[in-house]
VOBA-1610 file (N, C-alpha, C; in pm, whole numbers, padded with zeros to 5 digits, always signed):
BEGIN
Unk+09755+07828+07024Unk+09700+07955+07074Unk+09812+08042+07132Unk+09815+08203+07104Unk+09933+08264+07164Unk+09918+08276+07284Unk+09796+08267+07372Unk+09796+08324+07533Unk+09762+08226+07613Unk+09846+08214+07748Unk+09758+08077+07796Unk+09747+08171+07957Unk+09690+08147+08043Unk+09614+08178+08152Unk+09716+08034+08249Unk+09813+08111+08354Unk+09857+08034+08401Unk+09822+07990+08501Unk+09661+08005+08553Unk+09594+07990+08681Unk+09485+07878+08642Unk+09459+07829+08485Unk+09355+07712+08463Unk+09414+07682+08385Unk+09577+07722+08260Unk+09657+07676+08177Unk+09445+07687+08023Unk+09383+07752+08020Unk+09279+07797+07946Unk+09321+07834+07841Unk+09365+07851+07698Unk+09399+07872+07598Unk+09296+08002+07549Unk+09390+08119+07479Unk+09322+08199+07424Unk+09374+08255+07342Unk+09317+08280+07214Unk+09353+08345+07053Unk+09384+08470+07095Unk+09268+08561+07160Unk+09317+08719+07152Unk+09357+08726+07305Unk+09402+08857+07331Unk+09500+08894+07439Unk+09355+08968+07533Unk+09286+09043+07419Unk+09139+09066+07525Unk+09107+09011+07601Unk+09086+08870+07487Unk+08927+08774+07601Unk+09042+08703+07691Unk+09168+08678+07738Unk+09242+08612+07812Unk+09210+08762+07944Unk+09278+08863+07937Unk+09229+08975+07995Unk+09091+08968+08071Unk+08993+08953+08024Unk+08849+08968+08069Unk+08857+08824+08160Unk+08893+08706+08095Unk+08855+08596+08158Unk+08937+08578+08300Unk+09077+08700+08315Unk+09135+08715+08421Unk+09041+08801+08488Unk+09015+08892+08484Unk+08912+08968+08537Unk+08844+08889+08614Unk+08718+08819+08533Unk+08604+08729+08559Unk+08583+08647+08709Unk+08718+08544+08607Unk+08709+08397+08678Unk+08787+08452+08805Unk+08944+08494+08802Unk+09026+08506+08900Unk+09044+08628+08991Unk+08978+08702+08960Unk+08973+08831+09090Unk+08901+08807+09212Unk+08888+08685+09229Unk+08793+08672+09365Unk+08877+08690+09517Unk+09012+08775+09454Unk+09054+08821+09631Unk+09164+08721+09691Unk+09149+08630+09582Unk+09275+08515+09686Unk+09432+08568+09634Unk+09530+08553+09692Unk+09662+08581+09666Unk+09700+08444+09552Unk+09770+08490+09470Unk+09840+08363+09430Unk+09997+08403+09354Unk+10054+08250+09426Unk+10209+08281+09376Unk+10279+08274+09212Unk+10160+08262+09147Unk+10166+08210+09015Unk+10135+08376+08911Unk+10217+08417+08803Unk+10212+08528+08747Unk+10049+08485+08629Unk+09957+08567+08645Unk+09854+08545+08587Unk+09874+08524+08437Unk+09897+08621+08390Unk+09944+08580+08269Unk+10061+08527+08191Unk+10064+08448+08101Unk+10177+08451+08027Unk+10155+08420+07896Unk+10235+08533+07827Unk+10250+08575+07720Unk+10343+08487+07653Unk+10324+08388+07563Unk+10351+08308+07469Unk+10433+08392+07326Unk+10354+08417+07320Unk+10357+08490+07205Unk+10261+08619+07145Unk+10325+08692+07058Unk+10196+08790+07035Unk+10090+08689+06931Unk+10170+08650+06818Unk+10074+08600+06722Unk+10139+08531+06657Unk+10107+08401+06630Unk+10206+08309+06588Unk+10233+08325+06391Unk+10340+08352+06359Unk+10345+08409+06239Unk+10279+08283+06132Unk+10287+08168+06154Unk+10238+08111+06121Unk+10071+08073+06051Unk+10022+08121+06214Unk+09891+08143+06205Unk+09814+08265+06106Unk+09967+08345+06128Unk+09917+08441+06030Unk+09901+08448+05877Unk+10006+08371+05829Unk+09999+08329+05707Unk+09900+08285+05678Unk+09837+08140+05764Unk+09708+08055+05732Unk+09614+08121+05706Unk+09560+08214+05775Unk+09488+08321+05794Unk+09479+08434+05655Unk+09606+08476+05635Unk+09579+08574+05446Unk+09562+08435+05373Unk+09594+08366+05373Unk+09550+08248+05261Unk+09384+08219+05243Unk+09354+08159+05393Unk+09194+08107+05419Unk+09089+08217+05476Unk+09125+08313+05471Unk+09009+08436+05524Unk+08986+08531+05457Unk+08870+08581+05397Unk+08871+08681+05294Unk+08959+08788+05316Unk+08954+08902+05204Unk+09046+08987+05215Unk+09062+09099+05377Unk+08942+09102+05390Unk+08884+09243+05538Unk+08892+09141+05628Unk+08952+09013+05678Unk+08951+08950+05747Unk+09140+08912+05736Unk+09195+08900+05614Unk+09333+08874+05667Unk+09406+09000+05663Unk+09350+09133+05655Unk+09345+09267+05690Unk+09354+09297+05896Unk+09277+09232+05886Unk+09252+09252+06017Unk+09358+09152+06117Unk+09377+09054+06085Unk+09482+08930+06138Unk+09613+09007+06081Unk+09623+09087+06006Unk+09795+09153+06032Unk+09782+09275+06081Unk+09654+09338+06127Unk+09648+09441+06191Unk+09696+09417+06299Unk+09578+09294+06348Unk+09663+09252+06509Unk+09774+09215+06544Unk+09818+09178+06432Unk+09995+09082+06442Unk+10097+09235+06446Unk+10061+09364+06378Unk+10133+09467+06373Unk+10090+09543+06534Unk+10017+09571+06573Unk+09937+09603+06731Unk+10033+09534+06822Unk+09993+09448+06824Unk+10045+09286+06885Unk+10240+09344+06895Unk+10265+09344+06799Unk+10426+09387+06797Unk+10454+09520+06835Unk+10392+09594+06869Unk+10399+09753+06870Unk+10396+09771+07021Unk+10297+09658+07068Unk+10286+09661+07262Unk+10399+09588+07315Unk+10455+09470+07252Unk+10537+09392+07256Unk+10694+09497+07249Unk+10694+09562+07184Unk+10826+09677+07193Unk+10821+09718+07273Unk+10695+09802+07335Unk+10689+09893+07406Unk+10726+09864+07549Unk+10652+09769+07594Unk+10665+09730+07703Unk+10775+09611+07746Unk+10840+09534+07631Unk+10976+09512+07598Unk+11101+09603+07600Unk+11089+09760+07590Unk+11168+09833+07561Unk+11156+09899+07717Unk+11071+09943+07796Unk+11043+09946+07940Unk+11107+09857+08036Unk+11055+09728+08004Unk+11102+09636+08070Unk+11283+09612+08096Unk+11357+09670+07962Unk+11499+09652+07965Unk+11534+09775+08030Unk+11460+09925+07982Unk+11509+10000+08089Unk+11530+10004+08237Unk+11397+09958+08310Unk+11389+09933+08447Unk+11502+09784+08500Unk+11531+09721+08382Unk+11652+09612+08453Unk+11747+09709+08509Unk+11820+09793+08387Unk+11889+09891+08399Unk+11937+09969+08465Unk+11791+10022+08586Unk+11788+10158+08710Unk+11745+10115+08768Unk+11820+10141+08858Unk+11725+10097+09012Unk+11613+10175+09107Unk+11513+10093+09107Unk+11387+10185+09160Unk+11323+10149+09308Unk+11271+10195+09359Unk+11240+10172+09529Unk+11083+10102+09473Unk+11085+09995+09514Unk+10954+09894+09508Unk+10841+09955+09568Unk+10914+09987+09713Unk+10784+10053+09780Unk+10724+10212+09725Unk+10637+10246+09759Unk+10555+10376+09681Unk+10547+10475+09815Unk+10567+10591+09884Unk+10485+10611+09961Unk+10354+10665+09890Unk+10241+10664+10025Unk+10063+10667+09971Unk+10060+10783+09901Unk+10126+10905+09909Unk+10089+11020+09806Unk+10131+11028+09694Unk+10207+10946+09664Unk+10297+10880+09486Unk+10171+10817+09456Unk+10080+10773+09496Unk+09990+10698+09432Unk+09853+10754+09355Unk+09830+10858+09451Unk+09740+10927+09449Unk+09713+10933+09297Unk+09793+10949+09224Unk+09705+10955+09016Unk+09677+10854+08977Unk+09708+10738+09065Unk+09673+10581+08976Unk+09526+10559+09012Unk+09454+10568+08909Unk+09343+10565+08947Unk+09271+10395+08972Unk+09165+10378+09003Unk+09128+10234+09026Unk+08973+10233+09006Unk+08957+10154+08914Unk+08790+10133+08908Unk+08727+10030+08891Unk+08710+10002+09039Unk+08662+09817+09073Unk+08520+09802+08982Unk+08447+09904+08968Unk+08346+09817+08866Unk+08364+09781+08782Unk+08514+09789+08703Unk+08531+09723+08589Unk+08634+09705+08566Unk+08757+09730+08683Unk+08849+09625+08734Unk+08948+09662+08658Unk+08950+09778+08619Unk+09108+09872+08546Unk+09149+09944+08608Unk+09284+09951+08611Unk+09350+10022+08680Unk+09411+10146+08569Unk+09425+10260+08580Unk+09486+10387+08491Unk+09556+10488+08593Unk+09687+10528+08494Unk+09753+10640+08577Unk+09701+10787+08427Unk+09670+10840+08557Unk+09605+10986+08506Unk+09740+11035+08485Unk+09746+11071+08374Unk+09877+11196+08397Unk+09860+11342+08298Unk+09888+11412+08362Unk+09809+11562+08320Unk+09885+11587+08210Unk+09762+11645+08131Unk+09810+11685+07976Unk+09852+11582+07875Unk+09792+11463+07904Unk+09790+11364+07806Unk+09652+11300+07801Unk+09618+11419+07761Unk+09440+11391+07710Unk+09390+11326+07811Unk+09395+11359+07956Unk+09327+11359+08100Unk+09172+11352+08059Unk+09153+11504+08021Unk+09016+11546+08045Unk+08903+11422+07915Unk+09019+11406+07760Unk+08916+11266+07698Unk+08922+11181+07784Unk+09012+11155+07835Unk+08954+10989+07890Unk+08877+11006+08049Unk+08861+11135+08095Unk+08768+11176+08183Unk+08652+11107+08130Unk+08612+11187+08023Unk+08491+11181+07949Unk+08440+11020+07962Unk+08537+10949+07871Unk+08505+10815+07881Unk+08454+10749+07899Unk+08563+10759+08092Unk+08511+10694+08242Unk+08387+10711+08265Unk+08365+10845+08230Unk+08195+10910+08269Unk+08106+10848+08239Unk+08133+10862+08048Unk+08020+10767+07994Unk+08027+10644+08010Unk+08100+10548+08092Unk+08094+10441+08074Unk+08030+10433+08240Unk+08066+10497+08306Unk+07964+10464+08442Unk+07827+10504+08442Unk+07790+10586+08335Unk+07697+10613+08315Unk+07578+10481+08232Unk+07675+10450+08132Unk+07641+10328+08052Unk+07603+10200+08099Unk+07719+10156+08251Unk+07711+10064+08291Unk+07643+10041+08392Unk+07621+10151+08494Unk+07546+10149+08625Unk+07403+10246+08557Unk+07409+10343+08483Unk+07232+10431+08457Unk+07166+10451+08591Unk+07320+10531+08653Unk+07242+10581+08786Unk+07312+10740+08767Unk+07237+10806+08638Unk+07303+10984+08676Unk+07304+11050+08758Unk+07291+10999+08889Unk+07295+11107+08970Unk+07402+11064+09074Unk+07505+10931+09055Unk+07607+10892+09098Unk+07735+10965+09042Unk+07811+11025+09200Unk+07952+11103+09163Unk+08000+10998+09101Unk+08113+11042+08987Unk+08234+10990+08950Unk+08337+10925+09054Unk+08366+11014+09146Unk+08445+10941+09243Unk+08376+10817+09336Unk+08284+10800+09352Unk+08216+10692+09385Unk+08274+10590+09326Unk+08271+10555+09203Unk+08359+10464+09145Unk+08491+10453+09091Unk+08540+10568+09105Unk+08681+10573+09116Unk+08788+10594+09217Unk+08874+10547+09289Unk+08900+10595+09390Unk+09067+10571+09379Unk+09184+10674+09414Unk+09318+10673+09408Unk+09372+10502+09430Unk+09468+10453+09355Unk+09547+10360+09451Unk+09598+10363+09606Unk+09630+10505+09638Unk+09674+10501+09755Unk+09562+10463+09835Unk+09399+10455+09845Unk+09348+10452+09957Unk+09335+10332+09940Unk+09357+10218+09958Unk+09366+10069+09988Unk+09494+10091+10084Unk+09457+09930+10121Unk+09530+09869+10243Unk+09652+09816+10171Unk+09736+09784+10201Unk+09835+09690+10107Unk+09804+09549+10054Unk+09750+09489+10081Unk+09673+09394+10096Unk+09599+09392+09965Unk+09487+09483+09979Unk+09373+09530+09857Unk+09465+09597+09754Unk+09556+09687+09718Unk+09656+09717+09650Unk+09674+09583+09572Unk+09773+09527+09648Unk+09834+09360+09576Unk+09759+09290+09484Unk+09668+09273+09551Unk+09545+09203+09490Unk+09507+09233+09299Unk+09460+09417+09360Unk+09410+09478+09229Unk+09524+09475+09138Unk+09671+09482+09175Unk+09748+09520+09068Unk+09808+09345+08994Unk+09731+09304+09093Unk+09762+09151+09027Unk+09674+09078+08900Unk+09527+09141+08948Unk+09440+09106+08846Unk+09401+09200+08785Unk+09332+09326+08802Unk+09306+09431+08700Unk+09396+09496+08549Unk+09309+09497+08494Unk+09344+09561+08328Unk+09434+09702+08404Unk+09569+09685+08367Unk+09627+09830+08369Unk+09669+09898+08281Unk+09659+10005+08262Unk+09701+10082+08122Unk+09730+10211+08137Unk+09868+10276+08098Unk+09943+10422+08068Unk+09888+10453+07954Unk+09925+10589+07963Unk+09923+10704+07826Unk+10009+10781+07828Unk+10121+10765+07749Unk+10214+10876+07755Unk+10208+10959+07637Unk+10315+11069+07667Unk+10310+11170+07531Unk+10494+11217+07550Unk+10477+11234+07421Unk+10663+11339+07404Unk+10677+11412+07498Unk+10758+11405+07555Unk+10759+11498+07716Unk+10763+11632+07699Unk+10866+11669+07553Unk+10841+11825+07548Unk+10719+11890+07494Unk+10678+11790+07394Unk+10542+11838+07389Unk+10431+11833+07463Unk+10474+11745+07549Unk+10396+11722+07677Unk+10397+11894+07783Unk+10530+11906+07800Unk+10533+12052+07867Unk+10494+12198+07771Unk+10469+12173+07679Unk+10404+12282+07599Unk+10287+12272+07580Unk+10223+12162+07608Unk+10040+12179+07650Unk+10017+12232+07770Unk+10142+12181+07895Unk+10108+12269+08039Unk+10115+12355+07998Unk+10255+12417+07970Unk+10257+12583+07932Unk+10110+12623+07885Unk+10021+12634+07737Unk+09959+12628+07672Unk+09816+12642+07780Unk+09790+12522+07818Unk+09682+12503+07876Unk+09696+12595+08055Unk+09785+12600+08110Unk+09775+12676+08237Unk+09791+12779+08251Unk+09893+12848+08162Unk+09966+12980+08161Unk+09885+13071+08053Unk+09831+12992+07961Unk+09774+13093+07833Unk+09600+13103+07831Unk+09566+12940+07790Unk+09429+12932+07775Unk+09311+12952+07945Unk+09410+12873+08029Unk+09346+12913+08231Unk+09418+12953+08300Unk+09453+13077+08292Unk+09561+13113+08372Unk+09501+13142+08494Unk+09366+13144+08521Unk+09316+13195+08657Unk+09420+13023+08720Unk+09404+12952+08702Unk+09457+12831+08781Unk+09600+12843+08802Unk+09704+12945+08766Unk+09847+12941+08809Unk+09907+13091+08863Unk+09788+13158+08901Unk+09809+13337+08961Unk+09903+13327+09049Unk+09914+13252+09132Unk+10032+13262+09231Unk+10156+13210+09156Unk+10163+13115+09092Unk+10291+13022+09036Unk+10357+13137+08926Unk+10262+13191+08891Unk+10285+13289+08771Unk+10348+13432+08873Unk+10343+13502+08992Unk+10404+13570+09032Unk+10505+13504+09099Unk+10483+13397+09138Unk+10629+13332+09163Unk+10735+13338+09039Unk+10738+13313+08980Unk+10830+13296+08830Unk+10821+13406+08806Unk+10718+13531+08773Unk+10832+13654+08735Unk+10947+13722+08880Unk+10866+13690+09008Unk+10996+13731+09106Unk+11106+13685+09131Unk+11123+13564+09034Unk+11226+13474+09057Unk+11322+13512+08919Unk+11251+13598+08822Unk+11314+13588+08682Unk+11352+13736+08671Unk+11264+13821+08752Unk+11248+13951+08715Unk+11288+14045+08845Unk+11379+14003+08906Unk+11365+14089+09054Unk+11383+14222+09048Unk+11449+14274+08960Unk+11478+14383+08946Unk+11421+14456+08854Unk+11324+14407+08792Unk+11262+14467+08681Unk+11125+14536+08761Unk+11130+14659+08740Unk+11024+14725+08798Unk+10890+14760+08701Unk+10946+14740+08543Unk+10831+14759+08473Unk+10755+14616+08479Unk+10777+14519+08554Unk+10758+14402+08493Unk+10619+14369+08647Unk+10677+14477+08749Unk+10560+14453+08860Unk+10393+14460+08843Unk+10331+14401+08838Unk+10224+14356+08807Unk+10195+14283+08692Unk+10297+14315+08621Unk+10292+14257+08525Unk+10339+14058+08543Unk+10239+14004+08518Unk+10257+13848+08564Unk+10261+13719+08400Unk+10206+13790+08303Unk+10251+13699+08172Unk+10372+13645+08190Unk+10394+13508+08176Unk+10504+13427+08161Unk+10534+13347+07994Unk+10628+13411+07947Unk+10633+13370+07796Unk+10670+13185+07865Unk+10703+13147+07716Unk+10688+13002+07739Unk+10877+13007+07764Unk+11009+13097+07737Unk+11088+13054+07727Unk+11112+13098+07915Unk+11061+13155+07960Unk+11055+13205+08119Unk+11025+13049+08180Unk+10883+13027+08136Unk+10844+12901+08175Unk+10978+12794+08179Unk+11029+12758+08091Unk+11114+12660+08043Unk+11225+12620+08137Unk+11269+12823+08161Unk+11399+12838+08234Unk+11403+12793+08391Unk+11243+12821+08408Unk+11239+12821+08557Unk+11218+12696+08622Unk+11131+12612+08492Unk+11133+12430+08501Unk+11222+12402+08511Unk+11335+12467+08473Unk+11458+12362+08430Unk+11547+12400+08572Unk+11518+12441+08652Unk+11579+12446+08794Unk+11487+12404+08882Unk+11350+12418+08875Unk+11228+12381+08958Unk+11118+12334+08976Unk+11151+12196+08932Unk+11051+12059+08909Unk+10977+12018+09017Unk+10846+12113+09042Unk+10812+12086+09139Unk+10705+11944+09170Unk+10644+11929+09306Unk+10580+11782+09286Unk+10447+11821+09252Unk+10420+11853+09124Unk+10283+11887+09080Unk+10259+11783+08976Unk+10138+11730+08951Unk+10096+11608+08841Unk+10084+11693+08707Unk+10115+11815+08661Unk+10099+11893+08533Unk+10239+11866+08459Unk+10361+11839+08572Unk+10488+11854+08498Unk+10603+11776+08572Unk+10527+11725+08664Unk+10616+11623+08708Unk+10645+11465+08613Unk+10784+11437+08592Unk+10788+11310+08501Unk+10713+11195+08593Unk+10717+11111+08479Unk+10623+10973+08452Unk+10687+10908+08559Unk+10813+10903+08624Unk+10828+10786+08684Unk+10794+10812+08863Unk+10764+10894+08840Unk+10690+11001+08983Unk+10565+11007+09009Unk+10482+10978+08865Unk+10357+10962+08893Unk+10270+10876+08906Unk+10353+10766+08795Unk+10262+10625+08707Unk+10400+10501+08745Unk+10477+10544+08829Unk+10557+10426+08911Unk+10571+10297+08785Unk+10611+10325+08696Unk+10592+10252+08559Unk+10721+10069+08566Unk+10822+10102+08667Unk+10878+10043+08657Unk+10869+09950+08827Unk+10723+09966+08859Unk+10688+09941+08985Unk+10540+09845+08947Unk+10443+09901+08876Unk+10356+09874+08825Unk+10391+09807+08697Unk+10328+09696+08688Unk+10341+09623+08549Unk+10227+09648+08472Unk+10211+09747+08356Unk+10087+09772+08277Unk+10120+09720+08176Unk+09978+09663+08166Unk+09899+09564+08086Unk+09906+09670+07925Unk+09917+09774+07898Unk+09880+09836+07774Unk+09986+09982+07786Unk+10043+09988+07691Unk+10119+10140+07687Unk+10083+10205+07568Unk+10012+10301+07626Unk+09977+10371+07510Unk+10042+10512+07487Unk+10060+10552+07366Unk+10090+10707+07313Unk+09975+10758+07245Unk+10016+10883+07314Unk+09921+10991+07261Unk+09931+11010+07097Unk+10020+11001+07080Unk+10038+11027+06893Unk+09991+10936+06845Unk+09976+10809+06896Unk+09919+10710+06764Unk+09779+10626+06860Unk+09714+10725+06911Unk+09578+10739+07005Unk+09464+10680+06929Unk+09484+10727+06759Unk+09357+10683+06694Unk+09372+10529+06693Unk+09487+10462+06647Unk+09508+10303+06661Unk+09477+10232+06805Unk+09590+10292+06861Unk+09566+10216+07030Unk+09464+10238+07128Unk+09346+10337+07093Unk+09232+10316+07230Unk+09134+10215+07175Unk+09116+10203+07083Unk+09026+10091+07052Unk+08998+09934+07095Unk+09195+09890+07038Unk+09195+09837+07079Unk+09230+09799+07276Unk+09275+09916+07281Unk+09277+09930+07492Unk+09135+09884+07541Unk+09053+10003+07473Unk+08924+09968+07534Unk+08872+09809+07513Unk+08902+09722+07416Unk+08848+09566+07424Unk+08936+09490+07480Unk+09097+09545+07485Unk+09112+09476+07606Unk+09039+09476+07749Unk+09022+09594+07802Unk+08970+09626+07911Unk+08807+09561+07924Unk+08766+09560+07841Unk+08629+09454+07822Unk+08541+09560+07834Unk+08569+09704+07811Unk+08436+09822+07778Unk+08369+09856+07670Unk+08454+09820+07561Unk+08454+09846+07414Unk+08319+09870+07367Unk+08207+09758+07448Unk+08077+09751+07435Unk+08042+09890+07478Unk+08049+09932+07555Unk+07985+10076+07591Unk+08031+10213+07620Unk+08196+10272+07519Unk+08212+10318+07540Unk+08285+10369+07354Unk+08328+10427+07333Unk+08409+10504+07200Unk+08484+10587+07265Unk+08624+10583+07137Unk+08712+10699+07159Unk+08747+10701+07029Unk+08775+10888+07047Unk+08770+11024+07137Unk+08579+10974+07165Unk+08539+11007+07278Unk+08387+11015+07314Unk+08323+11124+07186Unk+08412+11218+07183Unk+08360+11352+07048Unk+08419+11360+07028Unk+08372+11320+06835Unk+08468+11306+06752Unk+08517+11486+06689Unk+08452+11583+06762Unk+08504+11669+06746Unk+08673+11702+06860Unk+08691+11642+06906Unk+08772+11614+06987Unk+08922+11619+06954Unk+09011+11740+06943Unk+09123+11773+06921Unk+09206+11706+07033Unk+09248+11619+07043Unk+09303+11587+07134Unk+09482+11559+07132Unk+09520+11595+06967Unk+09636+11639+06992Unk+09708+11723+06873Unk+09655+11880+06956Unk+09646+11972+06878Unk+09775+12089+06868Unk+09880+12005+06952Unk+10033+12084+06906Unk+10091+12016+06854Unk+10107+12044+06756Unk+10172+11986+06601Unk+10330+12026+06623Unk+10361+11964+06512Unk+10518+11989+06493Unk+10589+12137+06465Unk+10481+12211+06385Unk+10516+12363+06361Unk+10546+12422+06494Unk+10429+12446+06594Unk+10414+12457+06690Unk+10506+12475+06821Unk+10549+12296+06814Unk+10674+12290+06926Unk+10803+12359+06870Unk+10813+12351+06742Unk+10936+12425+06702Unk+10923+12534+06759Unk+10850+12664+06704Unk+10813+12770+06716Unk+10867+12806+06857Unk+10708+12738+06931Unk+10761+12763+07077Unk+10954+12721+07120Unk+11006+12612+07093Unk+11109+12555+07145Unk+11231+12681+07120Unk+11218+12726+06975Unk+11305+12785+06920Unk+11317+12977+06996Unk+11223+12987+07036Unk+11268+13072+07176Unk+11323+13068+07295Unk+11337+12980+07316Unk+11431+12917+07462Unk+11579+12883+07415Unk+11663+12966+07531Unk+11798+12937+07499Unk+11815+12764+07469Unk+11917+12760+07421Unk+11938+12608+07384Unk+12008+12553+07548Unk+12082+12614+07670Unk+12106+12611+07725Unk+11985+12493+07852Unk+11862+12600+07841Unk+11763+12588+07930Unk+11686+12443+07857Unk+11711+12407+07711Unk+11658+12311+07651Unk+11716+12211+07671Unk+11858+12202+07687Unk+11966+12085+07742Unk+11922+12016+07869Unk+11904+12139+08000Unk+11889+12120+08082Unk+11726+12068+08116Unk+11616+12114+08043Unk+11500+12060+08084Unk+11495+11909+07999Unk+11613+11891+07887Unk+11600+11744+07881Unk+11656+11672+07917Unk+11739+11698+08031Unk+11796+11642+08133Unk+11719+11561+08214Unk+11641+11685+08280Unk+11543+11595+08378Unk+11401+11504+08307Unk+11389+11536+08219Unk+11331+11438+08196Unk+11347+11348+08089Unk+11481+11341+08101Unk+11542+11178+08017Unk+11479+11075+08027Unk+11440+11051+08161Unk+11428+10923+08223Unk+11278+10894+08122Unk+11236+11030+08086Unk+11084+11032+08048Unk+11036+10951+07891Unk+11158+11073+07820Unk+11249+10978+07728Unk+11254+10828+07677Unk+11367+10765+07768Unk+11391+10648+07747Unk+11317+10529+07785Unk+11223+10569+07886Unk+11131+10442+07951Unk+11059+10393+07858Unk+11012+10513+07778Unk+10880+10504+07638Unk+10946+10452+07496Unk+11060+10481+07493Unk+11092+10488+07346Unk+11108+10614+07231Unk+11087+10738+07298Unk+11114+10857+07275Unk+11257+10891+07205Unk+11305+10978+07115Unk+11416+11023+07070Unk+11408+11099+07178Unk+11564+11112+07191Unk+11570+11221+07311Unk+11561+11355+07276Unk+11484+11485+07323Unk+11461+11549+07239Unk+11419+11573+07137Unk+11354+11488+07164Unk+11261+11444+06942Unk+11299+11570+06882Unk+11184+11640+06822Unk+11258+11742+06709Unk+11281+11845+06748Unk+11287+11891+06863Unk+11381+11990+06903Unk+11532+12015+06895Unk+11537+11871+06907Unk+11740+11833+06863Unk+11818+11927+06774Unk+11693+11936+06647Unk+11751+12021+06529Unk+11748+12193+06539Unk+11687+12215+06688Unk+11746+12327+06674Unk+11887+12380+06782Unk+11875+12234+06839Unk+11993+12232+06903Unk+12150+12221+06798Unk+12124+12160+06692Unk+12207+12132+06598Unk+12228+12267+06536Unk+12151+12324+06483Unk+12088+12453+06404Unk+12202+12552+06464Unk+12200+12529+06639Unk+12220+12656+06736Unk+12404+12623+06708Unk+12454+12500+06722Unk+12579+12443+06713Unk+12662+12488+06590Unk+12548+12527+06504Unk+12605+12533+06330Unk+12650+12666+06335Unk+12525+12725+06405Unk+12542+12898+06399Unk+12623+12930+06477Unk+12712+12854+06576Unk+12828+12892+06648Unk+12717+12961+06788Unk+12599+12959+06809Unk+12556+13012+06905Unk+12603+12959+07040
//
């Protein structure tokens, strides 16, 4: 068996039901000095072979699905794990760093919210699944969800010892072109002040520009790239989701979302009562590659250096090219002698 449960040494085939049976049996609150899980292996290649030989075809389909899954989390959080040897990070959190990790003891997962990586689907989700699981509609959401920071240290330890934890990240620059996108263009009532901040900071002397508060996206870019403030829309990952502090159970990307929530959700043991995207009309990642060019390729290459500066770190934790395809117009800009 690849998973064994180092608290009853319990043998288990999938990485789920080892997950759930941590949940279950061992969350009853006691401390223990022993790491709950250990990971053996993803899937013993072996087993896999046996398996396309003796299992029909949609069945040894599915046994190299998991063996490819299986290796894909195994990078990920393999490739994390060598970064954080790497940098050195402060163990302790203070309580307002915590505030996005969300916690939901009825079903014993832990998630870091991080804005503009399809927040508002997996809002949805949560919803329907408290809805699904408790069928009390007239119970707030926050009732059953409540920040990491408001525990004791104590209750903290505990949850991050046994609960299902799981990230969502996205390409960081495309990550900052949905803020742009989503705050500045599609709700801008939500950034009226931030938005006269940035033209007085860009435009002081421009008198045609007074009242005038539109912020193109290469304004945006310039002004990030000096003033990273502590907001959860654009602040990096290691500020919000303490990634190299927190040991999560599942790393997921937004780009390959249709593969990995499925299986997230049966790890997490919801699978029964919940689907993703919740609606399948559900664009949930709807800036394409044309797109970021477009936008990118208006911003000095200068201000593009520098905003992937700061969030390198964002970069390399995940497995990101640095600068994914923006690079080429950094190259582009180098060719043209710009």
């Amino acid at each position: 068996m690849p998973y064994k449960c180092t608290e009853c040494d319990k043998p288990f085939r999938y990485i789920e039901n080892l997950y759930r049976h941590k949940r279950t049996v061992h969350a009853d609150g006691k401390e223990s000095g022993k790491k709950a899980v250990k990971e053996e292996c993803w899937v013993c290649q072996e087993e896999l072979n046996d398996s396309a030989t003796l299992l029909p075809r949609s069945l040894a389909e599915e046994s190299l699905g998991k063996f490819m899954y299986g290796k894909r989390q195994w990078e990920r959080k393999d490739h994390l794990k060598d970064y954080c040897q790497k940098h050195s990070f402060n163990k302790t959190s203070r309580k307002e760093e915590l505030q996005y990790i969300a916690v939901d003891d009825e079903n014993k997962i832990i998630y870091c919210a991080i804005q503009e990586v399809d927040t508002k689907t997996w809002t949805t989700v949560f919803t329907g699944l408290f809805r699904s699981v408790r069928a009390m509609l007239g119970t707030r959401r926050r009732d059953f969800v409540r920040p990491l920071s408001g525990y004791t240290e104590k209750e903290k330890s505990i949850r991050l010892k046994t609960y299902f934890k799981f990230v969502i990240v996205r390409e960081p620059l495309n990550r900052l072109l949905s803020v742009y996108k989503d705050r500045f263009i599609i709700e801008p009532r939500y950034t009226t002040h931030l938005r006269k901040q940035i033209a007085r900071s860009l435009r002081p002397y421009d008198r045609a520009s007074k009242g005038n508060n539109y912020i193109s996206f290469s304004e945006f870019i310039q002004y990030f790239s000096k003033n990273v403030t502590r907001n959860q829309h654009w602040q990096q990952y290691e500020k919000i989701c303490h990634p190299c502090v927190v040991n999560y159970d599942f790393i997921g990307h937004l780009e390959t979302m249709e593969e990995d929530a499925p299986i997230m959700l049966r790890m997490a043991g919801i699978d029964a009562h919940v689907t993703f995207p919740p609606n399948h009309n559900s664009t949930y990642n709807s800036t394409g590659l044309s797109q970021v060019l477009e936008y990118y390729s208006q911003v000095p290459t200068r201000y593009i250096t520098r905003i992937g500066e700061l969030y390198r770190s964002d970069f390399e934790m995940f497995g990101y090219e640095y600068l994914g395809p923006v690079k080429q117009l950094l190259n582009q800009s180098i060719t043209n002698g710009a």
